[in-house]
RONUSE-421609 format. One record per residue: residue in one letter; x, y, z of N, C-alpha, C, O in turn. Coordinates in steps of 0.1 Angstrom, whole numbers, plus 2048, in hexadecimal, padded with zeros to 3 digits. Example, Ala and Ser with C-alpha at 12.3 -4.5 7.8 and 13.67 -1.06 7.14 Angstrom:
- code	nxx	nyy	nzz	caxx	cayy	cazz	cxx	cyy	czz	oxx	oyy	ozz
- A	884	7C7	84E	87B	7D3	84E	884	7DF	84E	88E	7DF	855
- S	880	7EA	847	889	7F5	847	881	800	84F	886	80B	850
//
This chain:
- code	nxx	nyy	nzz	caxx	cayy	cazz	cxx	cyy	czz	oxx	oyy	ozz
- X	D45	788	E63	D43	77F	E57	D4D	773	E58	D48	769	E54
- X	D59	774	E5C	D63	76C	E5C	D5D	762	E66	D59	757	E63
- X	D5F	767	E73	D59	75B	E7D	D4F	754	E7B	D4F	748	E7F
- X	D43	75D	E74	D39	753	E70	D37	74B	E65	D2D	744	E65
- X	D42	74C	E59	D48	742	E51	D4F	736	E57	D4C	72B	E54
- X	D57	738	E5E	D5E	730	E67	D56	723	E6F	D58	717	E6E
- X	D4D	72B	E75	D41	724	E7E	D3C	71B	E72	D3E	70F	E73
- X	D36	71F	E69	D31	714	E61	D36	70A	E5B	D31	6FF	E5B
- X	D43	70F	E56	D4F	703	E4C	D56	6F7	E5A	D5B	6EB	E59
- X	D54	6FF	E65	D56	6F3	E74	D47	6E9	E75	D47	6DD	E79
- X	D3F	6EE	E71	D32	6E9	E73	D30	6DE	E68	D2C	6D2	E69
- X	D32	6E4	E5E	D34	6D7	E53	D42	6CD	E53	D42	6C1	E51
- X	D48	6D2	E55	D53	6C8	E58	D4C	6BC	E65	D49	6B1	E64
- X	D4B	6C4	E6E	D46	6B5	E78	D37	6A9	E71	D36	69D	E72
- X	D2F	6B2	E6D	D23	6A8	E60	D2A	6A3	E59	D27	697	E59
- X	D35	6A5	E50	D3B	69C	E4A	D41	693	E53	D40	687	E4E
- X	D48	694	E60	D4D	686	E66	D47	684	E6A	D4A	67A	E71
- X	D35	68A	E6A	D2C	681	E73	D28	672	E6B	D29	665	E6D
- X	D24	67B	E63	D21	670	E56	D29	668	E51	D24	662	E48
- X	D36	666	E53	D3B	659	E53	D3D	64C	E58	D3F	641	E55
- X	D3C	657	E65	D3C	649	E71	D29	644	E73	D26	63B	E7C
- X	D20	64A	E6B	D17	644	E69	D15	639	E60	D10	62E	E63
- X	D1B	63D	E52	D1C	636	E4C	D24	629	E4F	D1F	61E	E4D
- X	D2E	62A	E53	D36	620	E57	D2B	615	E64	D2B	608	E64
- X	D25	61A	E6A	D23	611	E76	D15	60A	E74	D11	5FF	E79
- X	D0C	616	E6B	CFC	610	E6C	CFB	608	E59	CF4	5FF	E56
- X	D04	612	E51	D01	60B	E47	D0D	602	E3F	D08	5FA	E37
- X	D17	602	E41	D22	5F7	E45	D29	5FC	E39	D2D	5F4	E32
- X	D2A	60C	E34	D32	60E	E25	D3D	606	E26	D44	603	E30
- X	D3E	601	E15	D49	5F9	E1A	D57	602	E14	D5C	603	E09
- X	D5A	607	E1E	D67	611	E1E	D72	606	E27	D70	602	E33
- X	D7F	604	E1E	D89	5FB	E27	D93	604	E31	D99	601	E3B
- X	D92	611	E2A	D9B	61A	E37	D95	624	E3A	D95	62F	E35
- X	D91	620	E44	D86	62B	E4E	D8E	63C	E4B	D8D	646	E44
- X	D9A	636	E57	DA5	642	E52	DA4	64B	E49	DA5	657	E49
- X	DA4	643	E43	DA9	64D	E32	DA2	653	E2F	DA4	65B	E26
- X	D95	651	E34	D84	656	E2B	D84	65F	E34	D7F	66A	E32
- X	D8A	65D	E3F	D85	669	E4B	D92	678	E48	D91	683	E4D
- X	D9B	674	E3F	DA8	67F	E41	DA2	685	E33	DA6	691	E30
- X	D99	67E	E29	D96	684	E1A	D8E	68C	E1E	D8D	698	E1B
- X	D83	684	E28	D77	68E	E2A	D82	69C	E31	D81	6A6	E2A
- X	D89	69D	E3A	D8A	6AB	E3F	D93	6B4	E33	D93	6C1	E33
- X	D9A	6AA	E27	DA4	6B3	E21	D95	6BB	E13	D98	6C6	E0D
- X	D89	6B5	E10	D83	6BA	E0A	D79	6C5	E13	D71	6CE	E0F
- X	D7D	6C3	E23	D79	6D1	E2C	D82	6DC	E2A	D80	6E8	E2A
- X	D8D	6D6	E27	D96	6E1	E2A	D99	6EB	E1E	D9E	6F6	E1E
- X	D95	6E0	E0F	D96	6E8	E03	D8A	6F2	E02	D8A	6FB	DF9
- X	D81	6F0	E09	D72	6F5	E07	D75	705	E12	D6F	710	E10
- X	D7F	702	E1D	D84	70D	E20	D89	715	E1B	D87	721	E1E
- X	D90	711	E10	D95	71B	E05	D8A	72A	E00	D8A	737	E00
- X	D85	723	DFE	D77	72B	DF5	D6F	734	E02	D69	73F	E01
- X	D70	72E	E0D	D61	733	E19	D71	73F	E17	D6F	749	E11
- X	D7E	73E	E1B	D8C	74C	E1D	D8A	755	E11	D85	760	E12
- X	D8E	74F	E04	D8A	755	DFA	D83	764	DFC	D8A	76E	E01
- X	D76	766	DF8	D77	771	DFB	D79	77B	E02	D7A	787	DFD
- X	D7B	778	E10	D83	77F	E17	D91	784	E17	D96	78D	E1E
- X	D96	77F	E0E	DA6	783	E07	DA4	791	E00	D9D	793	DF7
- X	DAC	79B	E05	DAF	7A6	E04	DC7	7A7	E03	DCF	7A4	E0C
- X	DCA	7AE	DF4	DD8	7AF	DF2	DDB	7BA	E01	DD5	7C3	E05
- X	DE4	7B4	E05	DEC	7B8	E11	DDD	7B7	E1F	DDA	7C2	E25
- X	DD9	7AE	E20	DCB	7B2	E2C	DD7	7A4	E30	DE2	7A1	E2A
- X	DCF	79E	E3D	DD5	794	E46	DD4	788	E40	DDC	780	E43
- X	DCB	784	E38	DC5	776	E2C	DC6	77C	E24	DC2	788	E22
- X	DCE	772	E1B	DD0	774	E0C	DCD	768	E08	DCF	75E	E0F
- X	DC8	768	DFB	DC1	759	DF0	DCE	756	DE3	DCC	75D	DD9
- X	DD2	753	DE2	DD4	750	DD6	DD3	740	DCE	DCB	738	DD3
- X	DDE	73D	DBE	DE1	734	DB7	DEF	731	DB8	DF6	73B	DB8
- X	DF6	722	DB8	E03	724	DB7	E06	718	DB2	DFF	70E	DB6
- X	E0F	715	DAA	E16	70D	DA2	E22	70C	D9E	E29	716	D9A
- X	E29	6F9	D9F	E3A	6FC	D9C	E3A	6F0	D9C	E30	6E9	D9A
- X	E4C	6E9	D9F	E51	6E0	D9D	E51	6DB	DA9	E52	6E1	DB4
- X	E4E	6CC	DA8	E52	6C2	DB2	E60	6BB	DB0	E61	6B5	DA5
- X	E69	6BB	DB7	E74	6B1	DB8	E75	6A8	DBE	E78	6AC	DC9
- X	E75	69A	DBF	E72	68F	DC8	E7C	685	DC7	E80	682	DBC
- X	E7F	67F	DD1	E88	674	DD7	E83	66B	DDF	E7D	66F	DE9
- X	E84	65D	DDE	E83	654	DE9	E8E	652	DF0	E99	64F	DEC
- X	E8B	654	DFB	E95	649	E07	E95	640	E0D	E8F	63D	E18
- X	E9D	637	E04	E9C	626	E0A	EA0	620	E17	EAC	623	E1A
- X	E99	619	E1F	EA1	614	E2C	EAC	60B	E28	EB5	608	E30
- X	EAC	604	E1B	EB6	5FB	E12	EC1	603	E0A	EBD	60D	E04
- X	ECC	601	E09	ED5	607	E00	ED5	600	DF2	ED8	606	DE7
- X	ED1	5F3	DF4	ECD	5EB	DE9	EC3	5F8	DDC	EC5	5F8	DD0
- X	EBF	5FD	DE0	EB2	604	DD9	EB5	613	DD8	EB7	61A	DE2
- X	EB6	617	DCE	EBC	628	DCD	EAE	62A	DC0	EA8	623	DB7
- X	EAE	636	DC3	EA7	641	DBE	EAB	64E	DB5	EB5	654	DBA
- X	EA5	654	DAA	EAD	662	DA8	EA4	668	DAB	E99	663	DAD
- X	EA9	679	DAB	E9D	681	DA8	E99	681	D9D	EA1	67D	D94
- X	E8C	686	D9C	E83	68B	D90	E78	695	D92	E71	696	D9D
- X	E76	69C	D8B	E70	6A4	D89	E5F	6A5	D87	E5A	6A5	D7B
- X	E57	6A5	D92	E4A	6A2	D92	E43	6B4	D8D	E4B	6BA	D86
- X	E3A	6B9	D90	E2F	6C5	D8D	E25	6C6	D9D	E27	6BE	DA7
- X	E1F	6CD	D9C	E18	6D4	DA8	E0D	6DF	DA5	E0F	6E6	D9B
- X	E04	6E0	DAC	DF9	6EB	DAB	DEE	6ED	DAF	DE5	6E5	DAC
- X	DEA	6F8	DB5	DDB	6FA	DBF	DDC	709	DC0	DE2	712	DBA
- X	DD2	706	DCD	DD4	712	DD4	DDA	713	DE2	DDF	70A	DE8
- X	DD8	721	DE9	DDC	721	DF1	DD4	730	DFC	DCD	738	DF7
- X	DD8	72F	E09	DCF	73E	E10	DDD	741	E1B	DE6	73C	E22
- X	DD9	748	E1A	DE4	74E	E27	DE0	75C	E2F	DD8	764	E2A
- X	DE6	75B	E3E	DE2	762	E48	DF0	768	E4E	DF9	762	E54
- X	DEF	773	E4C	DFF	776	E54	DF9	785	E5C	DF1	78D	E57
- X	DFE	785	E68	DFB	78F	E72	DFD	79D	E6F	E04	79C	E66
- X	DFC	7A5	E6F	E00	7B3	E73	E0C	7B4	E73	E10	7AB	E7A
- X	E14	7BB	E6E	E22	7C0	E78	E2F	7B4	E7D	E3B	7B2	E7A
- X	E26	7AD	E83	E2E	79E	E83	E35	799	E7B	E41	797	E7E
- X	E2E	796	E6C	E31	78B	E62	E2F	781	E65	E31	778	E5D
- X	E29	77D	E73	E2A	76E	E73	E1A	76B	E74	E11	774	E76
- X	E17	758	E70	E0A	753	E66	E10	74B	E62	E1C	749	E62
- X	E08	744	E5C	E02	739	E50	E02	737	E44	E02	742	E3E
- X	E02	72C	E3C	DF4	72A	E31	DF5	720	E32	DFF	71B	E38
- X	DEC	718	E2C	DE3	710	E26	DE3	70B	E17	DE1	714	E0F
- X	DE5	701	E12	DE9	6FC	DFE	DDF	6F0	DFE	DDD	6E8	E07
- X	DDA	6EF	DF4	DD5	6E5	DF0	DD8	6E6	DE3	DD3	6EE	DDC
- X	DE3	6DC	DDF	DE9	6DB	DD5	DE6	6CA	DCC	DE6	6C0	DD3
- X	DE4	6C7	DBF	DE7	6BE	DB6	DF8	6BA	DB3	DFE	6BE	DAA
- X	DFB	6B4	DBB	E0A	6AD	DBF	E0D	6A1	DB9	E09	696	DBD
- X	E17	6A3	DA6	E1B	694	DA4	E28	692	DAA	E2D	69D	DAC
- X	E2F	688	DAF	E3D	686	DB2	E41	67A	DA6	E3B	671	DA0
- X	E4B	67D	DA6	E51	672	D9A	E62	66E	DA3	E68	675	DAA
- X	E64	662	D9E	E70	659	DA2	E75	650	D9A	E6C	649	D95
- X	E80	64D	D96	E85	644	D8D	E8D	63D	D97	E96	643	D9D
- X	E8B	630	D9B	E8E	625	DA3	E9C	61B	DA0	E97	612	D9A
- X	EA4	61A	DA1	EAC	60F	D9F	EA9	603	DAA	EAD	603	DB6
- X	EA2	5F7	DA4	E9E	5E7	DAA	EA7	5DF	DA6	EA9	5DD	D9A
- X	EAC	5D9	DAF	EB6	5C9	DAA	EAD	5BD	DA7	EA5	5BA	DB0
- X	EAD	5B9	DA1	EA4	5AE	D9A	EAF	5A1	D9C	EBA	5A2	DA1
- X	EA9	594	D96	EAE	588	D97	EA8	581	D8C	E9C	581	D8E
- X	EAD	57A	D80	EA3	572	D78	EA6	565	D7E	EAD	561	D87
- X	E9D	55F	D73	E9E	550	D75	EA9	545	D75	EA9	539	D78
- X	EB1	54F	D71	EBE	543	D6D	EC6	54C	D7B	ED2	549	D79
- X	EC5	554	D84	ECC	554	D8D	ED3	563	D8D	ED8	568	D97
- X	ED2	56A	D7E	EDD	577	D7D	ED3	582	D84	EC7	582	D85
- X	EDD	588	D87	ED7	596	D8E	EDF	5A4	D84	EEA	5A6	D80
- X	ED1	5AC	D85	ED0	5B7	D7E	EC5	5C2	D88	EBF	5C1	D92
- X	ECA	5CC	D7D	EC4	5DB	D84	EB7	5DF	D7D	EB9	5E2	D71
- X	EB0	5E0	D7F	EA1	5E8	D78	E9D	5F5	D7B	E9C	5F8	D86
- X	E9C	5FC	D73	E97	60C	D77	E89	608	D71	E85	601	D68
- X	E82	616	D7D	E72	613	D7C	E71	61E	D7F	E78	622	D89
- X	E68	628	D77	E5E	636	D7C	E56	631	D80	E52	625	D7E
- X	E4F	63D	D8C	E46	63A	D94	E43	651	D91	E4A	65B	D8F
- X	E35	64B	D92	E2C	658	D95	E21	657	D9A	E18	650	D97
- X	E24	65F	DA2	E19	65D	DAF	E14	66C	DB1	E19	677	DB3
- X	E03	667	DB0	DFD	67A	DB4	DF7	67C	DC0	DF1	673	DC5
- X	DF8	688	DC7	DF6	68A	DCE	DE8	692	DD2	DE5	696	DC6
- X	DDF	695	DD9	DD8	6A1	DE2	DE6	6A3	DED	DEA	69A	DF5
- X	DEB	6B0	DEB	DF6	6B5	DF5	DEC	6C0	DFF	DE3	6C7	DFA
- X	DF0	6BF	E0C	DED	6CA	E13	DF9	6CD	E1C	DFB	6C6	E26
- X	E04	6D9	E18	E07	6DD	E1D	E04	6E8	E2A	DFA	6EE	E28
- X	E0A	6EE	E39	E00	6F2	E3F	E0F	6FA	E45	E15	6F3	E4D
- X	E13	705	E42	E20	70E	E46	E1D	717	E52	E13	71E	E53
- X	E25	716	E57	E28	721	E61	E34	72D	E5A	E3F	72B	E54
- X	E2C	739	E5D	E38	742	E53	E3D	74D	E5B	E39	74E	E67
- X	E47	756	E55	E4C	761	E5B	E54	76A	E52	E60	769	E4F
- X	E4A	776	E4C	E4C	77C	E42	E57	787	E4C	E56	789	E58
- X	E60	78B	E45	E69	792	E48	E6D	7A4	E45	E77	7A7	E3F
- X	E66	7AC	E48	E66	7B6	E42	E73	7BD	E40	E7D	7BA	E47
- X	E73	7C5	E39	E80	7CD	E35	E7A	7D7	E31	E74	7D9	E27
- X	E7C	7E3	E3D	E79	7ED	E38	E7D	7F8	E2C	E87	7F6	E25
- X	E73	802	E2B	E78	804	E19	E75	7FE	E0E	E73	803	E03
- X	E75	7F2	E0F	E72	7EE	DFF	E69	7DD	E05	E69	7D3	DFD
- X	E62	7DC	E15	E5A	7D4	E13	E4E	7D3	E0B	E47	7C8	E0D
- X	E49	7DC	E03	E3E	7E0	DFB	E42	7D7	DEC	E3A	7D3	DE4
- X	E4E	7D6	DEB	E56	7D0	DE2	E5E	7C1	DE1	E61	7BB	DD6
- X	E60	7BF	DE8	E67	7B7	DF0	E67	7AE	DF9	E71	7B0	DFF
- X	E61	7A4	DFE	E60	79F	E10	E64	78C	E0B	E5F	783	E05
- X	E6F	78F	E12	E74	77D	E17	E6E	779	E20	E69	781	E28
- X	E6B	76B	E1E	E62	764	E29	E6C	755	E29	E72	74F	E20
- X	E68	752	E3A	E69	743	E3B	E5D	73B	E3D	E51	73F	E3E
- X	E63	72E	E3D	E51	720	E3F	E59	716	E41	E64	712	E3D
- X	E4C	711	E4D	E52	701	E51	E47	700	E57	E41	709	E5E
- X	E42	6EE	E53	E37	6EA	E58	E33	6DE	E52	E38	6D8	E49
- X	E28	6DA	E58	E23	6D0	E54	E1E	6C7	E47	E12	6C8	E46
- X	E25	6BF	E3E	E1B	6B9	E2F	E14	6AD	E2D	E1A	6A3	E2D
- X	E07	6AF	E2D	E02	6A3	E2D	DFC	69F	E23	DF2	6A6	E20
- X	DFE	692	E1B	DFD	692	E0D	DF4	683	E0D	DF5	679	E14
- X	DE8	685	E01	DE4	677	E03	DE2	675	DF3	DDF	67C	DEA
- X	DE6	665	DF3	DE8	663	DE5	DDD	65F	DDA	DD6	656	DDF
- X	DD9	662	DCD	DCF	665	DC6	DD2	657	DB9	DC7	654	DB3
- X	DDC	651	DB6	DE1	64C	DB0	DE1	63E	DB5	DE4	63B	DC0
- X	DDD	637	DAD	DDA	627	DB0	DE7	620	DB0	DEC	619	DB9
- X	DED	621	DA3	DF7	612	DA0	E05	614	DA8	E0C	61E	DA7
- X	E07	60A	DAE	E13	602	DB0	E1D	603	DAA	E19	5FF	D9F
- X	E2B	606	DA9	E38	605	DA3	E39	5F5	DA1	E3E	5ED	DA9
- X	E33	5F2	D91	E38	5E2	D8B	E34	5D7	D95	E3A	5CD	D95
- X	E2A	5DA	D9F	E26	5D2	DA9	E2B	5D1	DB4	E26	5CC	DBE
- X	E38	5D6	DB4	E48	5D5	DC1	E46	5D8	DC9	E49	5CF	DD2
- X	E3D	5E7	DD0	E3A	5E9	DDC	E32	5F2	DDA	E30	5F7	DCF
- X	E2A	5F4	DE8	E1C	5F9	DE6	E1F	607	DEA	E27	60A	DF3
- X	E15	612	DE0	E17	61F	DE7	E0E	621	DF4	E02	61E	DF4
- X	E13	627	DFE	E0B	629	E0A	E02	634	E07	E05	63C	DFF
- X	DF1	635	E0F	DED	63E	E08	DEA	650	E09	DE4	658	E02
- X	DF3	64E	E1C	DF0	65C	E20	E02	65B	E23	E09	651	E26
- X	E06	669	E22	E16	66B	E22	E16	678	E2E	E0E	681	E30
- X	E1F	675	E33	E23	682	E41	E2E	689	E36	E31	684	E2B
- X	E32	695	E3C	E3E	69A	E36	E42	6A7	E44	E3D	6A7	E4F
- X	E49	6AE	E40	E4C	6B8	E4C	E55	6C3	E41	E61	6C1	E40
- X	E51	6CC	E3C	E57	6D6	E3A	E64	6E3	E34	E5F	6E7	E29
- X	E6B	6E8	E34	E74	6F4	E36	E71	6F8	E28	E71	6F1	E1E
- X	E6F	708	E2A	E71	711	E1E	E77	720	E21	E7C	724	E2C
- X	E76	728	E12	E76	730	E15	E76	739	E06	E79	733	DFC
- X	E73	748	E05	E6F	74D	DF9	E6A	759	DFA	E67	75D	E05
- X	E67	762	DEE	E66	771	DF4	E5B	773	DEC	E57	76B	DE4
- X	E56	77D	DEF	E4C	783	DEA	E4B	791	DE1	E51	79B	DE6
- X	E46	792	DD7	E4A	79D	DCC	E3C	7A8	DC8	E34	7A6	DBF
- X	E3E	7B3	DD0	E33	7BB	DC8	E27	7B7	DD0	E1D	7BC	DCB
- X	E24	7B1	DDB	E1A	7AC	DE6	E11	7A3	DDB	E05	7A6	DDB
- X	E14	79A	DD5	E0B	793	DCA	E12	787	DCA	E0D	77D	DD0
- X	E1D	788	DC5	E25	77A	DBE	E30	778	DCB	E37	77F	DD2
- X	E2B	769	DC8	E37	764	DD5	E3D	75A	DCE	E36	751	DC9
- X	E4C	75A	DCB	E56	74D	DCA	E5A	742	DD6	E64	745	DDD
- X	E54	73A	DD9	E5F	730	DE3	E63	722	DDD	E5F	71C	DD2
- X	E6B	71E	DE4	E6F	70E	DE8	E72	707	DF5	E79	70C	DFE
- X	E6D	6FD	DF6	E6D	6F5	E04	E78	6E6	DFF	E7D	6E1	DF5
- X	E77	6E4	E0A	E7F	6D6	E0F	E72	6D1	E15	E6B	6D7	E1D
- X	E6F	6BF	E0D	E67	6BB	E1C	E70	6AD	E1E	E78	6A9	E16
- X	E6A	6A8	E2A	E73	69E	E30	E68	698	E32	E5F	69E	E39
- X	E65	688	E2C	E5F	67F	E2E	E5D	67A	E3D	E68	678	E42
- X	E51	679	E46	E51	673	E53	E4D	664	E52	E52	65A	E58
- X	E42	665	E49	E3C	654	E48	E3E	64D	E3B	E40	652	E31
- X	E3F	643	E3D	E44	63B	E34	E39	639	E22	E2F	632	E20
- X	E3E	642	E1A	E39	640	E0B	E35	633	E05	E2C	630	DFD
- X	E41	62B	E0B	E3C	61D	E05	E43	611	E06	E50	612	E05
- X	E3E	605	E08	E43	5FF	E0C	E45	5EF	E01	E3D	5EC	DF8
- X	E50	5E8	E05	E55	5DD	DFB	E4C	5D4	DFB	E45	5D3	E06
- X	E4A	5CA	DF1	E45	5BD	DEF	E4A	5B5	DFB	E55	5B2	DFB
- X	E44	5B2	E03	E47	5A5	E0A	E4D	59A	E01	E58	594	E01
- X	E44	598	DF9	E4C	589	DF2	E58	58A	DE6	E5E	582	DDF
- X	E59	598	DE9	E68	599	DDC	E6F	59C	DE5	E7A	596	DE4
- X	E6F	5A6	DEF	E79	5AD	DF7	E7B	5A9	E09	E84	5AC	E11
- X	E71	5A1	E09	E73	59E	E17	E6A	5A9	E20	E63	5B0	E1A
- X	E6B	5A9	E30	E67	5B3	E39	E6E	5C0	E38	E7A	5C1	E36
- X	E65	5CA	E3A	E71	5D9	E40	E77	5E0	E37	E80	5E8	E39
- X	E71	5DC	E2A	E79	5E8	E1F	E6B	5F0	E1B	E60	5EB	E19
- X	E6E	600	E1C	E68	607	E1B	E71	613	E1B	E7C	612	E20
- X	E6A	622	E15	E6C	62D	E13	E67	63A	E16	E5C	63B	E1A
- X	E70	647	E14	E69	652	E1A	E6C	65A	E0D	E74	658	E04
- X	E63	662	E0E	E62	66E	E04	E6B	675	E09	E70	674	E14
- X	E72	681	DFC	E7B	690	E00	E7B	694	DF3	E7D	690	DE8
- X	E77	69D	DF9	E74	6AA	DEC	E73	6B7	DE8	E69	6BE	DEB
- X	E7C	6BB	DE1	E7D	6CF	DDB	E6C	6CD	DDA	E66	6C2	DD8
- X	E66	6DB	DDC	E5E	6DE	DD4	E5E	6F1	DD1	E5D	6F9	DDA
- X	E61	6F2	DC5	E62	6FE	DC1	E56	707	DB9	E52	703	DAE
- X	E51	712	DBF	E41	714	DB9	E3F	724	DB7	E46	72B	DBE
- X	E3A	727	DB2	E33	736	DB2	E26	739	DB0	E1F	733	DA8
- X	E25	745	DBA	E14	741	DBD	E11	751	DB8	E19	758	DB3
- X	E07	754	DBA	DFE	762	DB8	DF3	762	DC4	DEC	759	DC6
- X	DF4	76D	DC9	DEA	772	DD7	DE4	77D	DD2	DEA	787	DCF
- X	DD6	77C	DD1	DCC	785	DCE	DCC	791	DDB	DC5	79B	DDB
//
């Protein structure tokens, strides 16, 4: 059953990229970033994977399905010292599937999560008469998050039935859902890399507590050319603290 769920959800995934590059070439959609349409089409493959795993999720089998939800903590990092940021406190929530081996502990999962991040900005401004001042500006920015972990549940004998620490580190790839611009200043970029670290236990083989660290790879966003000049631009970093439920 599995393999031949698989077989199919592979099968439609490539009709969906077939049909783009159709569209694109014979009927001229007017899509401005090829890219981007091509990474939505696979992350709506990959949420649709959810559901083909789903029922195959069995409590303590090798796939488990669940829901999970928490806090986002978010930071920019400026290549300018001119420009500081605090944290603030964004939200988070989806689902998620996981695969962990036999005996091992080690596996995966898979999140497709609704990701806001929030930031309160400090900008040096200049008016007309020459003074310079500071401006703070919120920015919220939503996300489609896909987290994608490599794990390694830890058993402890005796009371793993009860009990099990786990680590994660891996890949986040986030694309942004949210239109507006911070006050016009710089533009948000619209797909974000990130990379990872967590870790969190699991309670009762159901409820899992974690938090990760991720570390921005590609750049979130970048400055006005005509206020800021070339080369000012930023990376994401961010707590995210969540708890989930595995059917």
């Amino acid at each position: 059953m599995f393999s031949e769920n698989s077989e199919n959800y592979a099968n439609f995934a490539r009709r969906l990229l077939f049909l783009a590059h159709f569209l694109q070439k014979y009927i001229h959609l007017n899509i401005t970033n090829m890219k981007l349409f091509k990474k939505i089409l696979v992350s709506v493959c990959l949420a649709a994977g959810f559901f083909t795993l789903a029922p195959q999720a069995q409590a303590g089998g090798p796939f488990r399905f669940g829901v999970k939800a928490g806090v986002a903590i978010n930071d920019l990092k400026f290549n300018d010292d001119v420009f500081n940021s605090n944290n603030r406190a964004g939200f988070t929530g989806g689902v998620t599937v996981q695969f962990v081996m036999p005996l091992t502990g080690i596996g995966c999962d898979l999140s497709a999560m609704y990701t806001r991040r929030s930031n309160r900005i400090s900008v040096p401004t200049i008016d007309d008469s020459g003074l310079e001042s500071v401006e703070s500006v919120t920015t919220n920015r939503d996300y489609l998050e896909l987290p994608l972990n490599f794990r390694w549940e830890i058993n402890l004998p005796g009371v793993n039935k009860l009990v099990v620490p786990f680590l994660t580190t891996g890949p986040d790839f986030s694309f942004l859902l949210s239109k507006k611009n911070a006050e016009a200043a710089w533009e948000q970029h619209k797909f974000d890399l990130a990379w990872n670290f967590g870790f969190g236990v699991q309670l009762m083989s159901h409820v899992q507590l974690a938090a990760s660290y991720g570390l921005g790879i590609t750049k979130s966003a970048s400055g006005n050319e005509s206020l800021y000049g070339n080369g000012f631009n930023s990376k994401d970093r961010f707590w995210t603290v969540t708890a989930a439920y595995l059917f």
